[in-house]
C-alpha positions as CSV (number, residue, x, y, z in Angstrom):
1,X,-59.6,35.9,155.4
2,X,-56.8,38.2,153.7
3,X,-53.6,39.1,154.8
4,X,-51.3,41.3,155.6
5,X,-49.5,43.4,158.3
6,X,-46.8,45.0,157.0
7,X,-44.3,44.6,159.6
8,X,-44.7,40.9,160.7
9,X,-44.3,40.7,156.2
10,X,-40.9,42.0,156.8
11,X,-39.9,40.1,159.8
12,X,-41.1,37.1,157.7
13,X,-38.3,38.5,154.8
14,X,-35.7,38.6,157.6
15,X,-36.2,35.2,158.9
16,X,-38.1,36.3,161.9
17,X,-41.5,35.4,162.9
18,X,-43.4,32.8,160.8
19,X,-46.1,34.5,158.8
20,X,-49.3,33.7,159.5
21,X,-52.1,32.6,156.3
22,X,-55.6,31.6,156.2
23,X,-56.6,30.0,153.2
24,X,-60.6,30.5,153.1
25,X,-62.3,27.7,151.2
26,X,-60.0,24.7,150.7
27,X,-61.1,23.5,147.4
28,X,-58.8,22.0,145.0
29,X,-57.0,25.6,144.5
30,X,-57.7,26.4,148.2
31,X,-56.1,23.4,149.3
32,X,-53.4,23.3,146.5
33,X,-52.1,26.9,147.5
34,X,-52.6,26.2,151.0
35,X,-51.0,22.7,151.0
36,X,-47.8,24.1,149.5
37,X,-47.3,27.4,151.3
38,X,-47.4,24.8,154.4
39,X,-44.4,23.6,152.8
40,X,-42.1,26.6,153.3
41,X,-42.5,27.2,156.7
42,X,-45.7,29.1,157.1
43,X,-48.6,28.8,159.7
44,X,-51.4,28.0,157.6
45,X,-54.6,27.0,158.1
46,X,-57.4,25.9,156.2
47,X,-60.9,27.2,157.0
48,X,-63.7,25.1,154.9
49,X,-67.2,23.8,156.0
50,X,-66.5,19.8,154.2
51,X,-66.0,18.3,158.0
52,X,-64.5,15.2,156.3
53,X,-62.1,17.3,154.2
54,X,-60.7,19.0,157.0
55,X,-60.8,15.7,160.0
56,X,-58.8,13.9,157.0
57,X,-56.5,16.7,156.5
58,X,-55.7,17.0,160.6
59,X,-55.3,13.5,160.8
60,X,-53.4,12.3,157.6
61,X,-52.2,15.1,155.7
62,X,-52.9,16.7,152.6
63,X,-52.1,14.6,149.6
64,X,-50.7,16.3,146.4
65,X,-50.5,14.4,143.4
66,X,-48.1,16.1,140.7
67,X,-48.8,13.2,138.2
68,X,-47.3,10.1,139.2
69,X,-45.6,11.5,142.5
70,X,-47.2,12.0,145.7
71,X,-46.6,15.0,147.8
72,X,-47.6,15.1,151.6
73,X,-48.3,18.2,153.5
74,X,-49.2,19.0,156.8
75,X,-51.9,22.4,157.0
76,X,-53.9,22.9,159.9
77,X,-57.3,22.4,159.0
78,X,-60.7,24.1,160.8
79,X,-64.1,24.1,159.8
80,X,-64.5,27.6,161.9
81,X,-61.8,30.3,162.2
82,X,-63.3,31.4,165.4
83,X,-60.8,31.3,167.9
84,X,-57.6,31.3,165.4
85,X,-55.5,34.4,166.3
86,X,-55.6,37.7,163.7
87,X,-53.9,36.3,160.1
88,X,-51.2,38.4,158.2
89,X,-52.2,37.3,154.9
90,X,-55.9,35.9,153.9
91,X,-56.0,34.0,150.4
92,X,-59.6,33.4,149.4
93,X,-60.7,30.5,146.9
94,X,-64.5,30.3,147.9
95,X,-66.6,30.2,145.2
96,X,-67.5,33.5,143.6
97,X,-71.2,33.4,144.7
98,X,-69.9,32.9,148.4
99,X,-67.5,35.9,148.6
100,X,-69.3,37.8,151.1
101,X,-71.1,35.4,153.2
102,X,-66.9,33.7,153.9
103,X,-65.8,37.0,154.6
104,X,-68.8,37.8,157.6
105,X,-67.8,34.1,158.3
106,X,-64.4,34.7,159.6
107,X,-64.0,38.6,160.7
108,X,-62.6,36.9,163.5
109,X,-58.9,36.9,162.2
110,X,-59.0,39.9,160.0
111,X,-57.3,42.7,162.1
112,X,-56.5,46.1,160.8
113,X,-53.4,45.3,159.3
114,X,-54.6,42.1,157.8
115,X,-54.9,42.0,153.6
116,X,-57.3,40.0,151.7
117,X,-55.7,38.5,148.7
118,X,-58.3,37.3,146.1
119,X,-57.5,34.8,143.5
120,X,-61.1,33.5,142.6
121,X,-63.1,33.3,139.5
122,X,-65.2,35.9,138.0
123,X,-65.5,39.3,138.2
124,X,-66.9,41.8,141.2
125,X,-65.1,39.6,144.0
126,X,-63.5,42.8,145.1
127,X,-66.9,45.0,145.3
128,X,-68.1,41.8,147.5
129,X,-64.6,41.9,150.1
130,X,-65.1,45.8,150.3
131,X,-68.0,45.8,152.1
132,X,-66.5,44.4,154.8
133,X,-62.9,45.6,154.3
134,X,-60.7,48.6,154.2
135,X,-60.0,48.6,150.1
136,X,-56.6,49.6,151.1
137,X,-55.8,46.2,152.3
138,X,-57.7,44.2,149.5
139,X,-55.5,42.4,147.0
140,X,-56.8,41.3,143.9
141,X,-55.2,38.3,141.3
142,X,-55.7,35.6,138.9
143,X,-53.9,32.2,138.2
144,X,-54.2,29.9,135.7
145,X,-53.1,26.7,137.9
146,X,-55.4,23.7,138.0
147,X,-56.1,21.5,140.6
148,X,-58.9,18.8,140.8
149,X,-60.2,17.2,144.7
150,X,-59.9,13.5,144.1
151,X,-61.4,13.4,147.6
152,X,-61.2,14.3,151.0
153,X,-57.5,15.2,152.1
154,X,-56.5,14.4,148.3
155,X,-55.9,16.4,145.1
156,X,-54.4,16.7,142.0
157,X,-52.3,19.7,140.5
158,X,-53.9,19.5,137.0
159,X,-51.6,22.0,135.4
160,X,-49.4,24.9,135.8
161,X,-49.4,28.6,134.8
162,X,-49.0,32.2,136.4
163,X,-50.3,34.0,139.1
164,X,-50.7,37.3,139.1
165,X,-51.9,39.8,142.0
166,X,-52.2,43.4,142.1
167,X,-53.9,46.7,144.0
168,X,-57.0,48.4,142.1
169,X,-56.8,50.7,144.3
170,X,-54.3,53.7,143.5
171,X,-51.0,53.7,145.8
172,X,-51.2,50.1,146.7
173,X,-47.7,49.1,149.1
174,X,-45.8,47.8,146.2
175,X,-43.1,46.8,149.1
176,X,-46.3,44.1,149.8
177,X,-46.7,43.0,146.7
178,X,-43.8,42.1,146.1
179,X,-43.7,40.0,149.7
180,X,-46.3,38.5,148.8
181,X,-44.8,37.5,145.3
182,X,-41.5,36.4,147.2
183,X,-44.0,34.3,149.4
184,X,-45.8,32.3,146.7
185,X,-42.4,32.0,144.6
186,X,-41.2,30.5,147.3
187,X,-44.1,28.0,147.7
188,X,-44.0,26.7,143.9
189,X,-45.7,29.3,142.4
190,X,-44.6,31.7,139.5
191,X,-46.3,35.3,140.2
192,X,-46.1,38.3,138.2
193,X,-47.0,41.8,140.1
194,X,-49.0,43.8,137.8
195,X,-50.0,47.3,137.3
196,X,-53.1,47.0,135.5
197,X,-54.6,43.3,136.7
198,X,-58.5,44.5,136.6
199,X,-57.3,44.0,132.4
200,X,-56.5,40.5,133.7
201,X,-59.5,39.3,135.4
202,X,-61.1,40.5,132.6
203,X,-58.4,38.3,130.2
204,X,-59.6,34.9,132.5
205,X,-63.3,36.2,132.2
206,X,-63.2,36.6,129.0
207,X,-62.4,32.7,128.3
208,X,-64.9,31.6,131.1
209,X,-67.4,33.6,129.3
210,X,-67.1,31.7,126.0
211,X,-67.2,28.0,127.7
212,X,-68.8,27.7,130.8
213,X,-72.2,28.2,130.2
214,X,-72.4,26.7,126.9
215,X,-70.4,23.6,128.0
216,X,-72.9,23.2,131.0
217,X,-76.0,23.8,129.0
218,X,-75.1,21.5,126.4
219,X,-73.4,18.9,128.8
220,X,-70.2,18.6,126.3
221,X,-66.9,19.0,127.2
222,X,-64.7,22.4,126.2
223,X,-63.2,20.6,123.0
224,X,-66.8,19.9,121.7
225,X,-67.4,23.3,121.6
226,X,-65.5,23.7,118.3
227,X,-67.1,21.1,116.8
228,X,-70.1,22.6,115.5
229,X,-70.6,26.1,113.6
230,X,-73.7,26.7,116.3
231,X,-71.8,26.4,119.4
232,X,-68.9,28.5,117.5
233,X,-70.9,31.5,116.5
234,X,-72.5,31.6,120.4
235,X,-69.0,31.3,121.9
236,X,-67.7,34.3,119.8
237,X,-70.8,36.6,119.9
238,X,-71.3,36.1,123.7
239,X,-67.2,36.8,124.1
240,X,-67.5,40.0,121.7
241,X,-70.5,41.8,123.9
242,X,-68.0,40.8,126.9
243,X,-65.4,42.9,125.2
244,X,-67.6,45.6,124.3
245,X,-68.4,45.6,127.7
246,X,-65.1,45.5,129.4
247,X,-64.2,48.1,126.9
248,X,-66.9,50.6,127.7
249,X,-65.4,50.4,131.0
250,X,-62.2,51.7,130.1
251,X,-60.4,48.6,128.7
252,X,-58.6,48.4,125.3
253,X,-58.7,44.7,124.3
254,X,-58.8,43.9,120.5
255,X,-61.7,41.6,120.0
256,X,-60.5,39.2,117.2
257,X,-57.7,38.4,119.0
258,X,-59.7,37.5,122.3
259,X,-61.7,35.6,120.4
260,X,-58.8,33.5,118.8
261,X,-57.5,33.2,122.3
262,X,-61.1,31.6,124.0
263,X,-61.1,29.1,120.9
264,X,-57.6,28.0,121.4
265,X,-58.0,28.0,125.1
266,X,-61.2,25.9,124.2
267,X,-58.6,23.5,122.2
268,X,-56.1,23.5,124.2
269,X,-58.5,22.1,127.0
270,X,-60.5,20.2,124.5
271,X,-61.0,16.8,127.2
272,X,-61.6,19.4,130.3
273,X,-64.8,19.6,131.8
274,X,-65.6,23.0,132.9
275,X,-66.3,24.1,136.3
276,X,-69.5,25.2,135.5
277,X,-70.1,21.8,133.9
278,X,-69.0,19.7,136.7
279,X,-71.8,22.2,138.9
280,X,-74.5,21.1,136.6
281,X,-73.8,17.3,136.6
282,X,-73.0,17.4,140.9
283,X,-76.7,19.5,141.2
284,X,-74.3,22.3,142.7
285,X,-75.0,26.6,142.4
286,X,-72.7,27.6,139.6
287,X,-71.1,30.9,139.7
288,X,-72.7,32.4,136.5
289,X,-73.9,35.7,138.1
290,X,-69.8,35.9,138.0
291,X,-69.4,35.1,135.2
292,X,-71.9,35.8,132.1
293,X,-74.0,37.4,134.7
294,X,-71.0,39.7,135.2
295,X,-71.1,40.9,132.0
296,X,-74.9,41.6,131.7
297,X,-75.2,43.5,135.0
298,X,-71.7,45.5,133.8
299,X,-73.6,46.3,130.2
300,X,-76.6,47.7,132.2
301,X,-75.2,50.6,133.2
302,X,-73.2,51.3,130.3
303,X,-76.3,51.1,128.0
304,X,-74.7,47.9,126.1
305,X,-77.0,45.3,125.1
306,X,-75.4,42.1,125.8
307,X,-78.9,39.4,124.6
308,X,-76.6,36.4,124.0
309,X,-74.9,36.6,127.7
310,X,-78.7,37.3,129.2
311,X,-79.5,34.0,127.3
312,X,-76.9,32.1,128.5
313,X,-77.1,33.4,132.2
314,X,-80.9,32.5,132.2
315,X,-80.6,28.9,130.8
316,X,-78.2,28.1,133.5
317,X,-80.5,29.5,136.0
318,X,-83.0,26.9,134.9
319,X,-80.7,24.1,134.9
320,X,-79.9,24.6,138.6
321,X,-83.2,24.3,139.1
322,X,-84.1,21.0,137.1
């Protein structure tokens, strides 16, 4: 489930072979990214478990609504990769707290020259995909596109932003990168190869780490977070141990002005309801060992206290049991 032989990338550049991309979990961002690199002339398939998802896919299409306008396209759709041939590129989009059980999952059509591109939430996806995979040919990334599953075979692009993808490891194939860039361009979608995108996972954490938790504890949407000084003062101080965190790894982020990024985010998005928030309500396993869990195991082993995230991480805990 990642992607990338080097060779059948530039054949792909020439007009030669179609490329070949598994899209593991199709989601709403699985199947929005999956729906419209089907669009461009790819061999795509999507690999999910949702049996209804994918027979409704096969048989009608995947349905893209961008607002009023309806978009069909045509992915192949499996609820096993076994049996699929060896992929050139592997985008994952499984939840966070399913990273390495999808990977074990579909070995099958990872060869040696196959890269796993990552563009989940939360942070330690990577640490997850190395265990199983050569870091060499692990690509990580963040968007900020939307997309909401209306139902199976049906989804709505919610909104629009950047996608950006880059090696942590040093000496990444920049030639790659930037085929892969060329690639989702080409489908629709605006990416940015970065030097230094650990400092952007951390950017999207950093705004997941102020709402999500708080917005599924309390039930509220993200805009009702601003609303009272309480929910405020929790936001900021469980964002500021994040930064001290990411920090004492090596980052340089300037708290205040993280801050005054989560609360505008938190404005911007004031009628959203989180992910974490739609877990809750649906009884699902949320991804807060990602997320605010992420920053508490992090602060362990730098010797930063981080009380406000272990607060938050254990109320959510409870609330997936209840």
């Amino acid at each position: 489930m990642d992607l990338l032989c080097i060779i059948s990338f530039k054949k792909f550049q020439q007009g030669g072979d179609t490329l070949q991309i598994a899209i593991i979990g199709a989601g709403a961002m699985g199947s929005l990214y999956g729906g419209y690199l089907s669009k461009i002339n790819n061999e795509v398939y999507l690999v999910d478990i949702w049996k209804e998802h994918v027979d409704k896919i096969n048989d009608k299409g995947l349905i893209i609504f961008e607002g009023e306008e309806e978009i069909l396209t045509k992915p192949k759709a499996y609820t096993s990769s076994k049996g699929l041939n060896k992929v050139d590129l592997a985008i994952i989009f499984v939840k966070s707290i399913h990273t390495e059980a999808a990977i074990k999952d579909n070995l099958s059509i990872i060869g040696e020259n196959t890269k796993v591109l990552t563009l989940q939430n939360g942070y330690g996806n990577f640490y997850d995909i190395e265990k199983h995979i050569s870091k060499d040919n692990i690509i990580v990334g963040t968007t900020s596109h939307g997309a909401t599953l209306l139902g199976p075979g049906i989804i709505k692009h919610a909104g629009k932003g950047q996608t950006y993808i880059g090696s942590i490891t040093e000496g990444g194939d920049d030639e790659v990168l930037l085929e892969i860039k060329r690639i989702l361009e080409k489908a629709g979608f605006e990416t940015t190869v970065s030097d230094n995108v650990l400092e952007l996972i951390w950017s999207k954490l950093f705004v997941n780490v102020g709402i999500n938790a708080l917005t599924g504890i309390l039930e509220i949407g993200n805009g009702e977070l601003l609303d009272h000084e309480e929910t405020r003062e929790i936001l900021t101080l469980a964002v500021s141990e994040a930064v001290q965190v990411a920090n004492g790894l090596g980052m340089d982020f300037d708290e205040g002005k993280i801050i005054e990024n989560v609360i505008l985010v938190a404005k911007n998005t004031a009628e959203n309801k989180s992910s974490m928030l739609q877990d809750i309500i649906n009884k699902r396993k949320t991804e807060i060992g990602k997320i605010n869990g992420a920053v508490v195991k992090e602060g362990i082993k730098l010797g930063i206290r981080t009380p406000v995230n272990k607060v938050l991480t254990n109320m959510i805990k409870v609330k997936e049991r209840i």
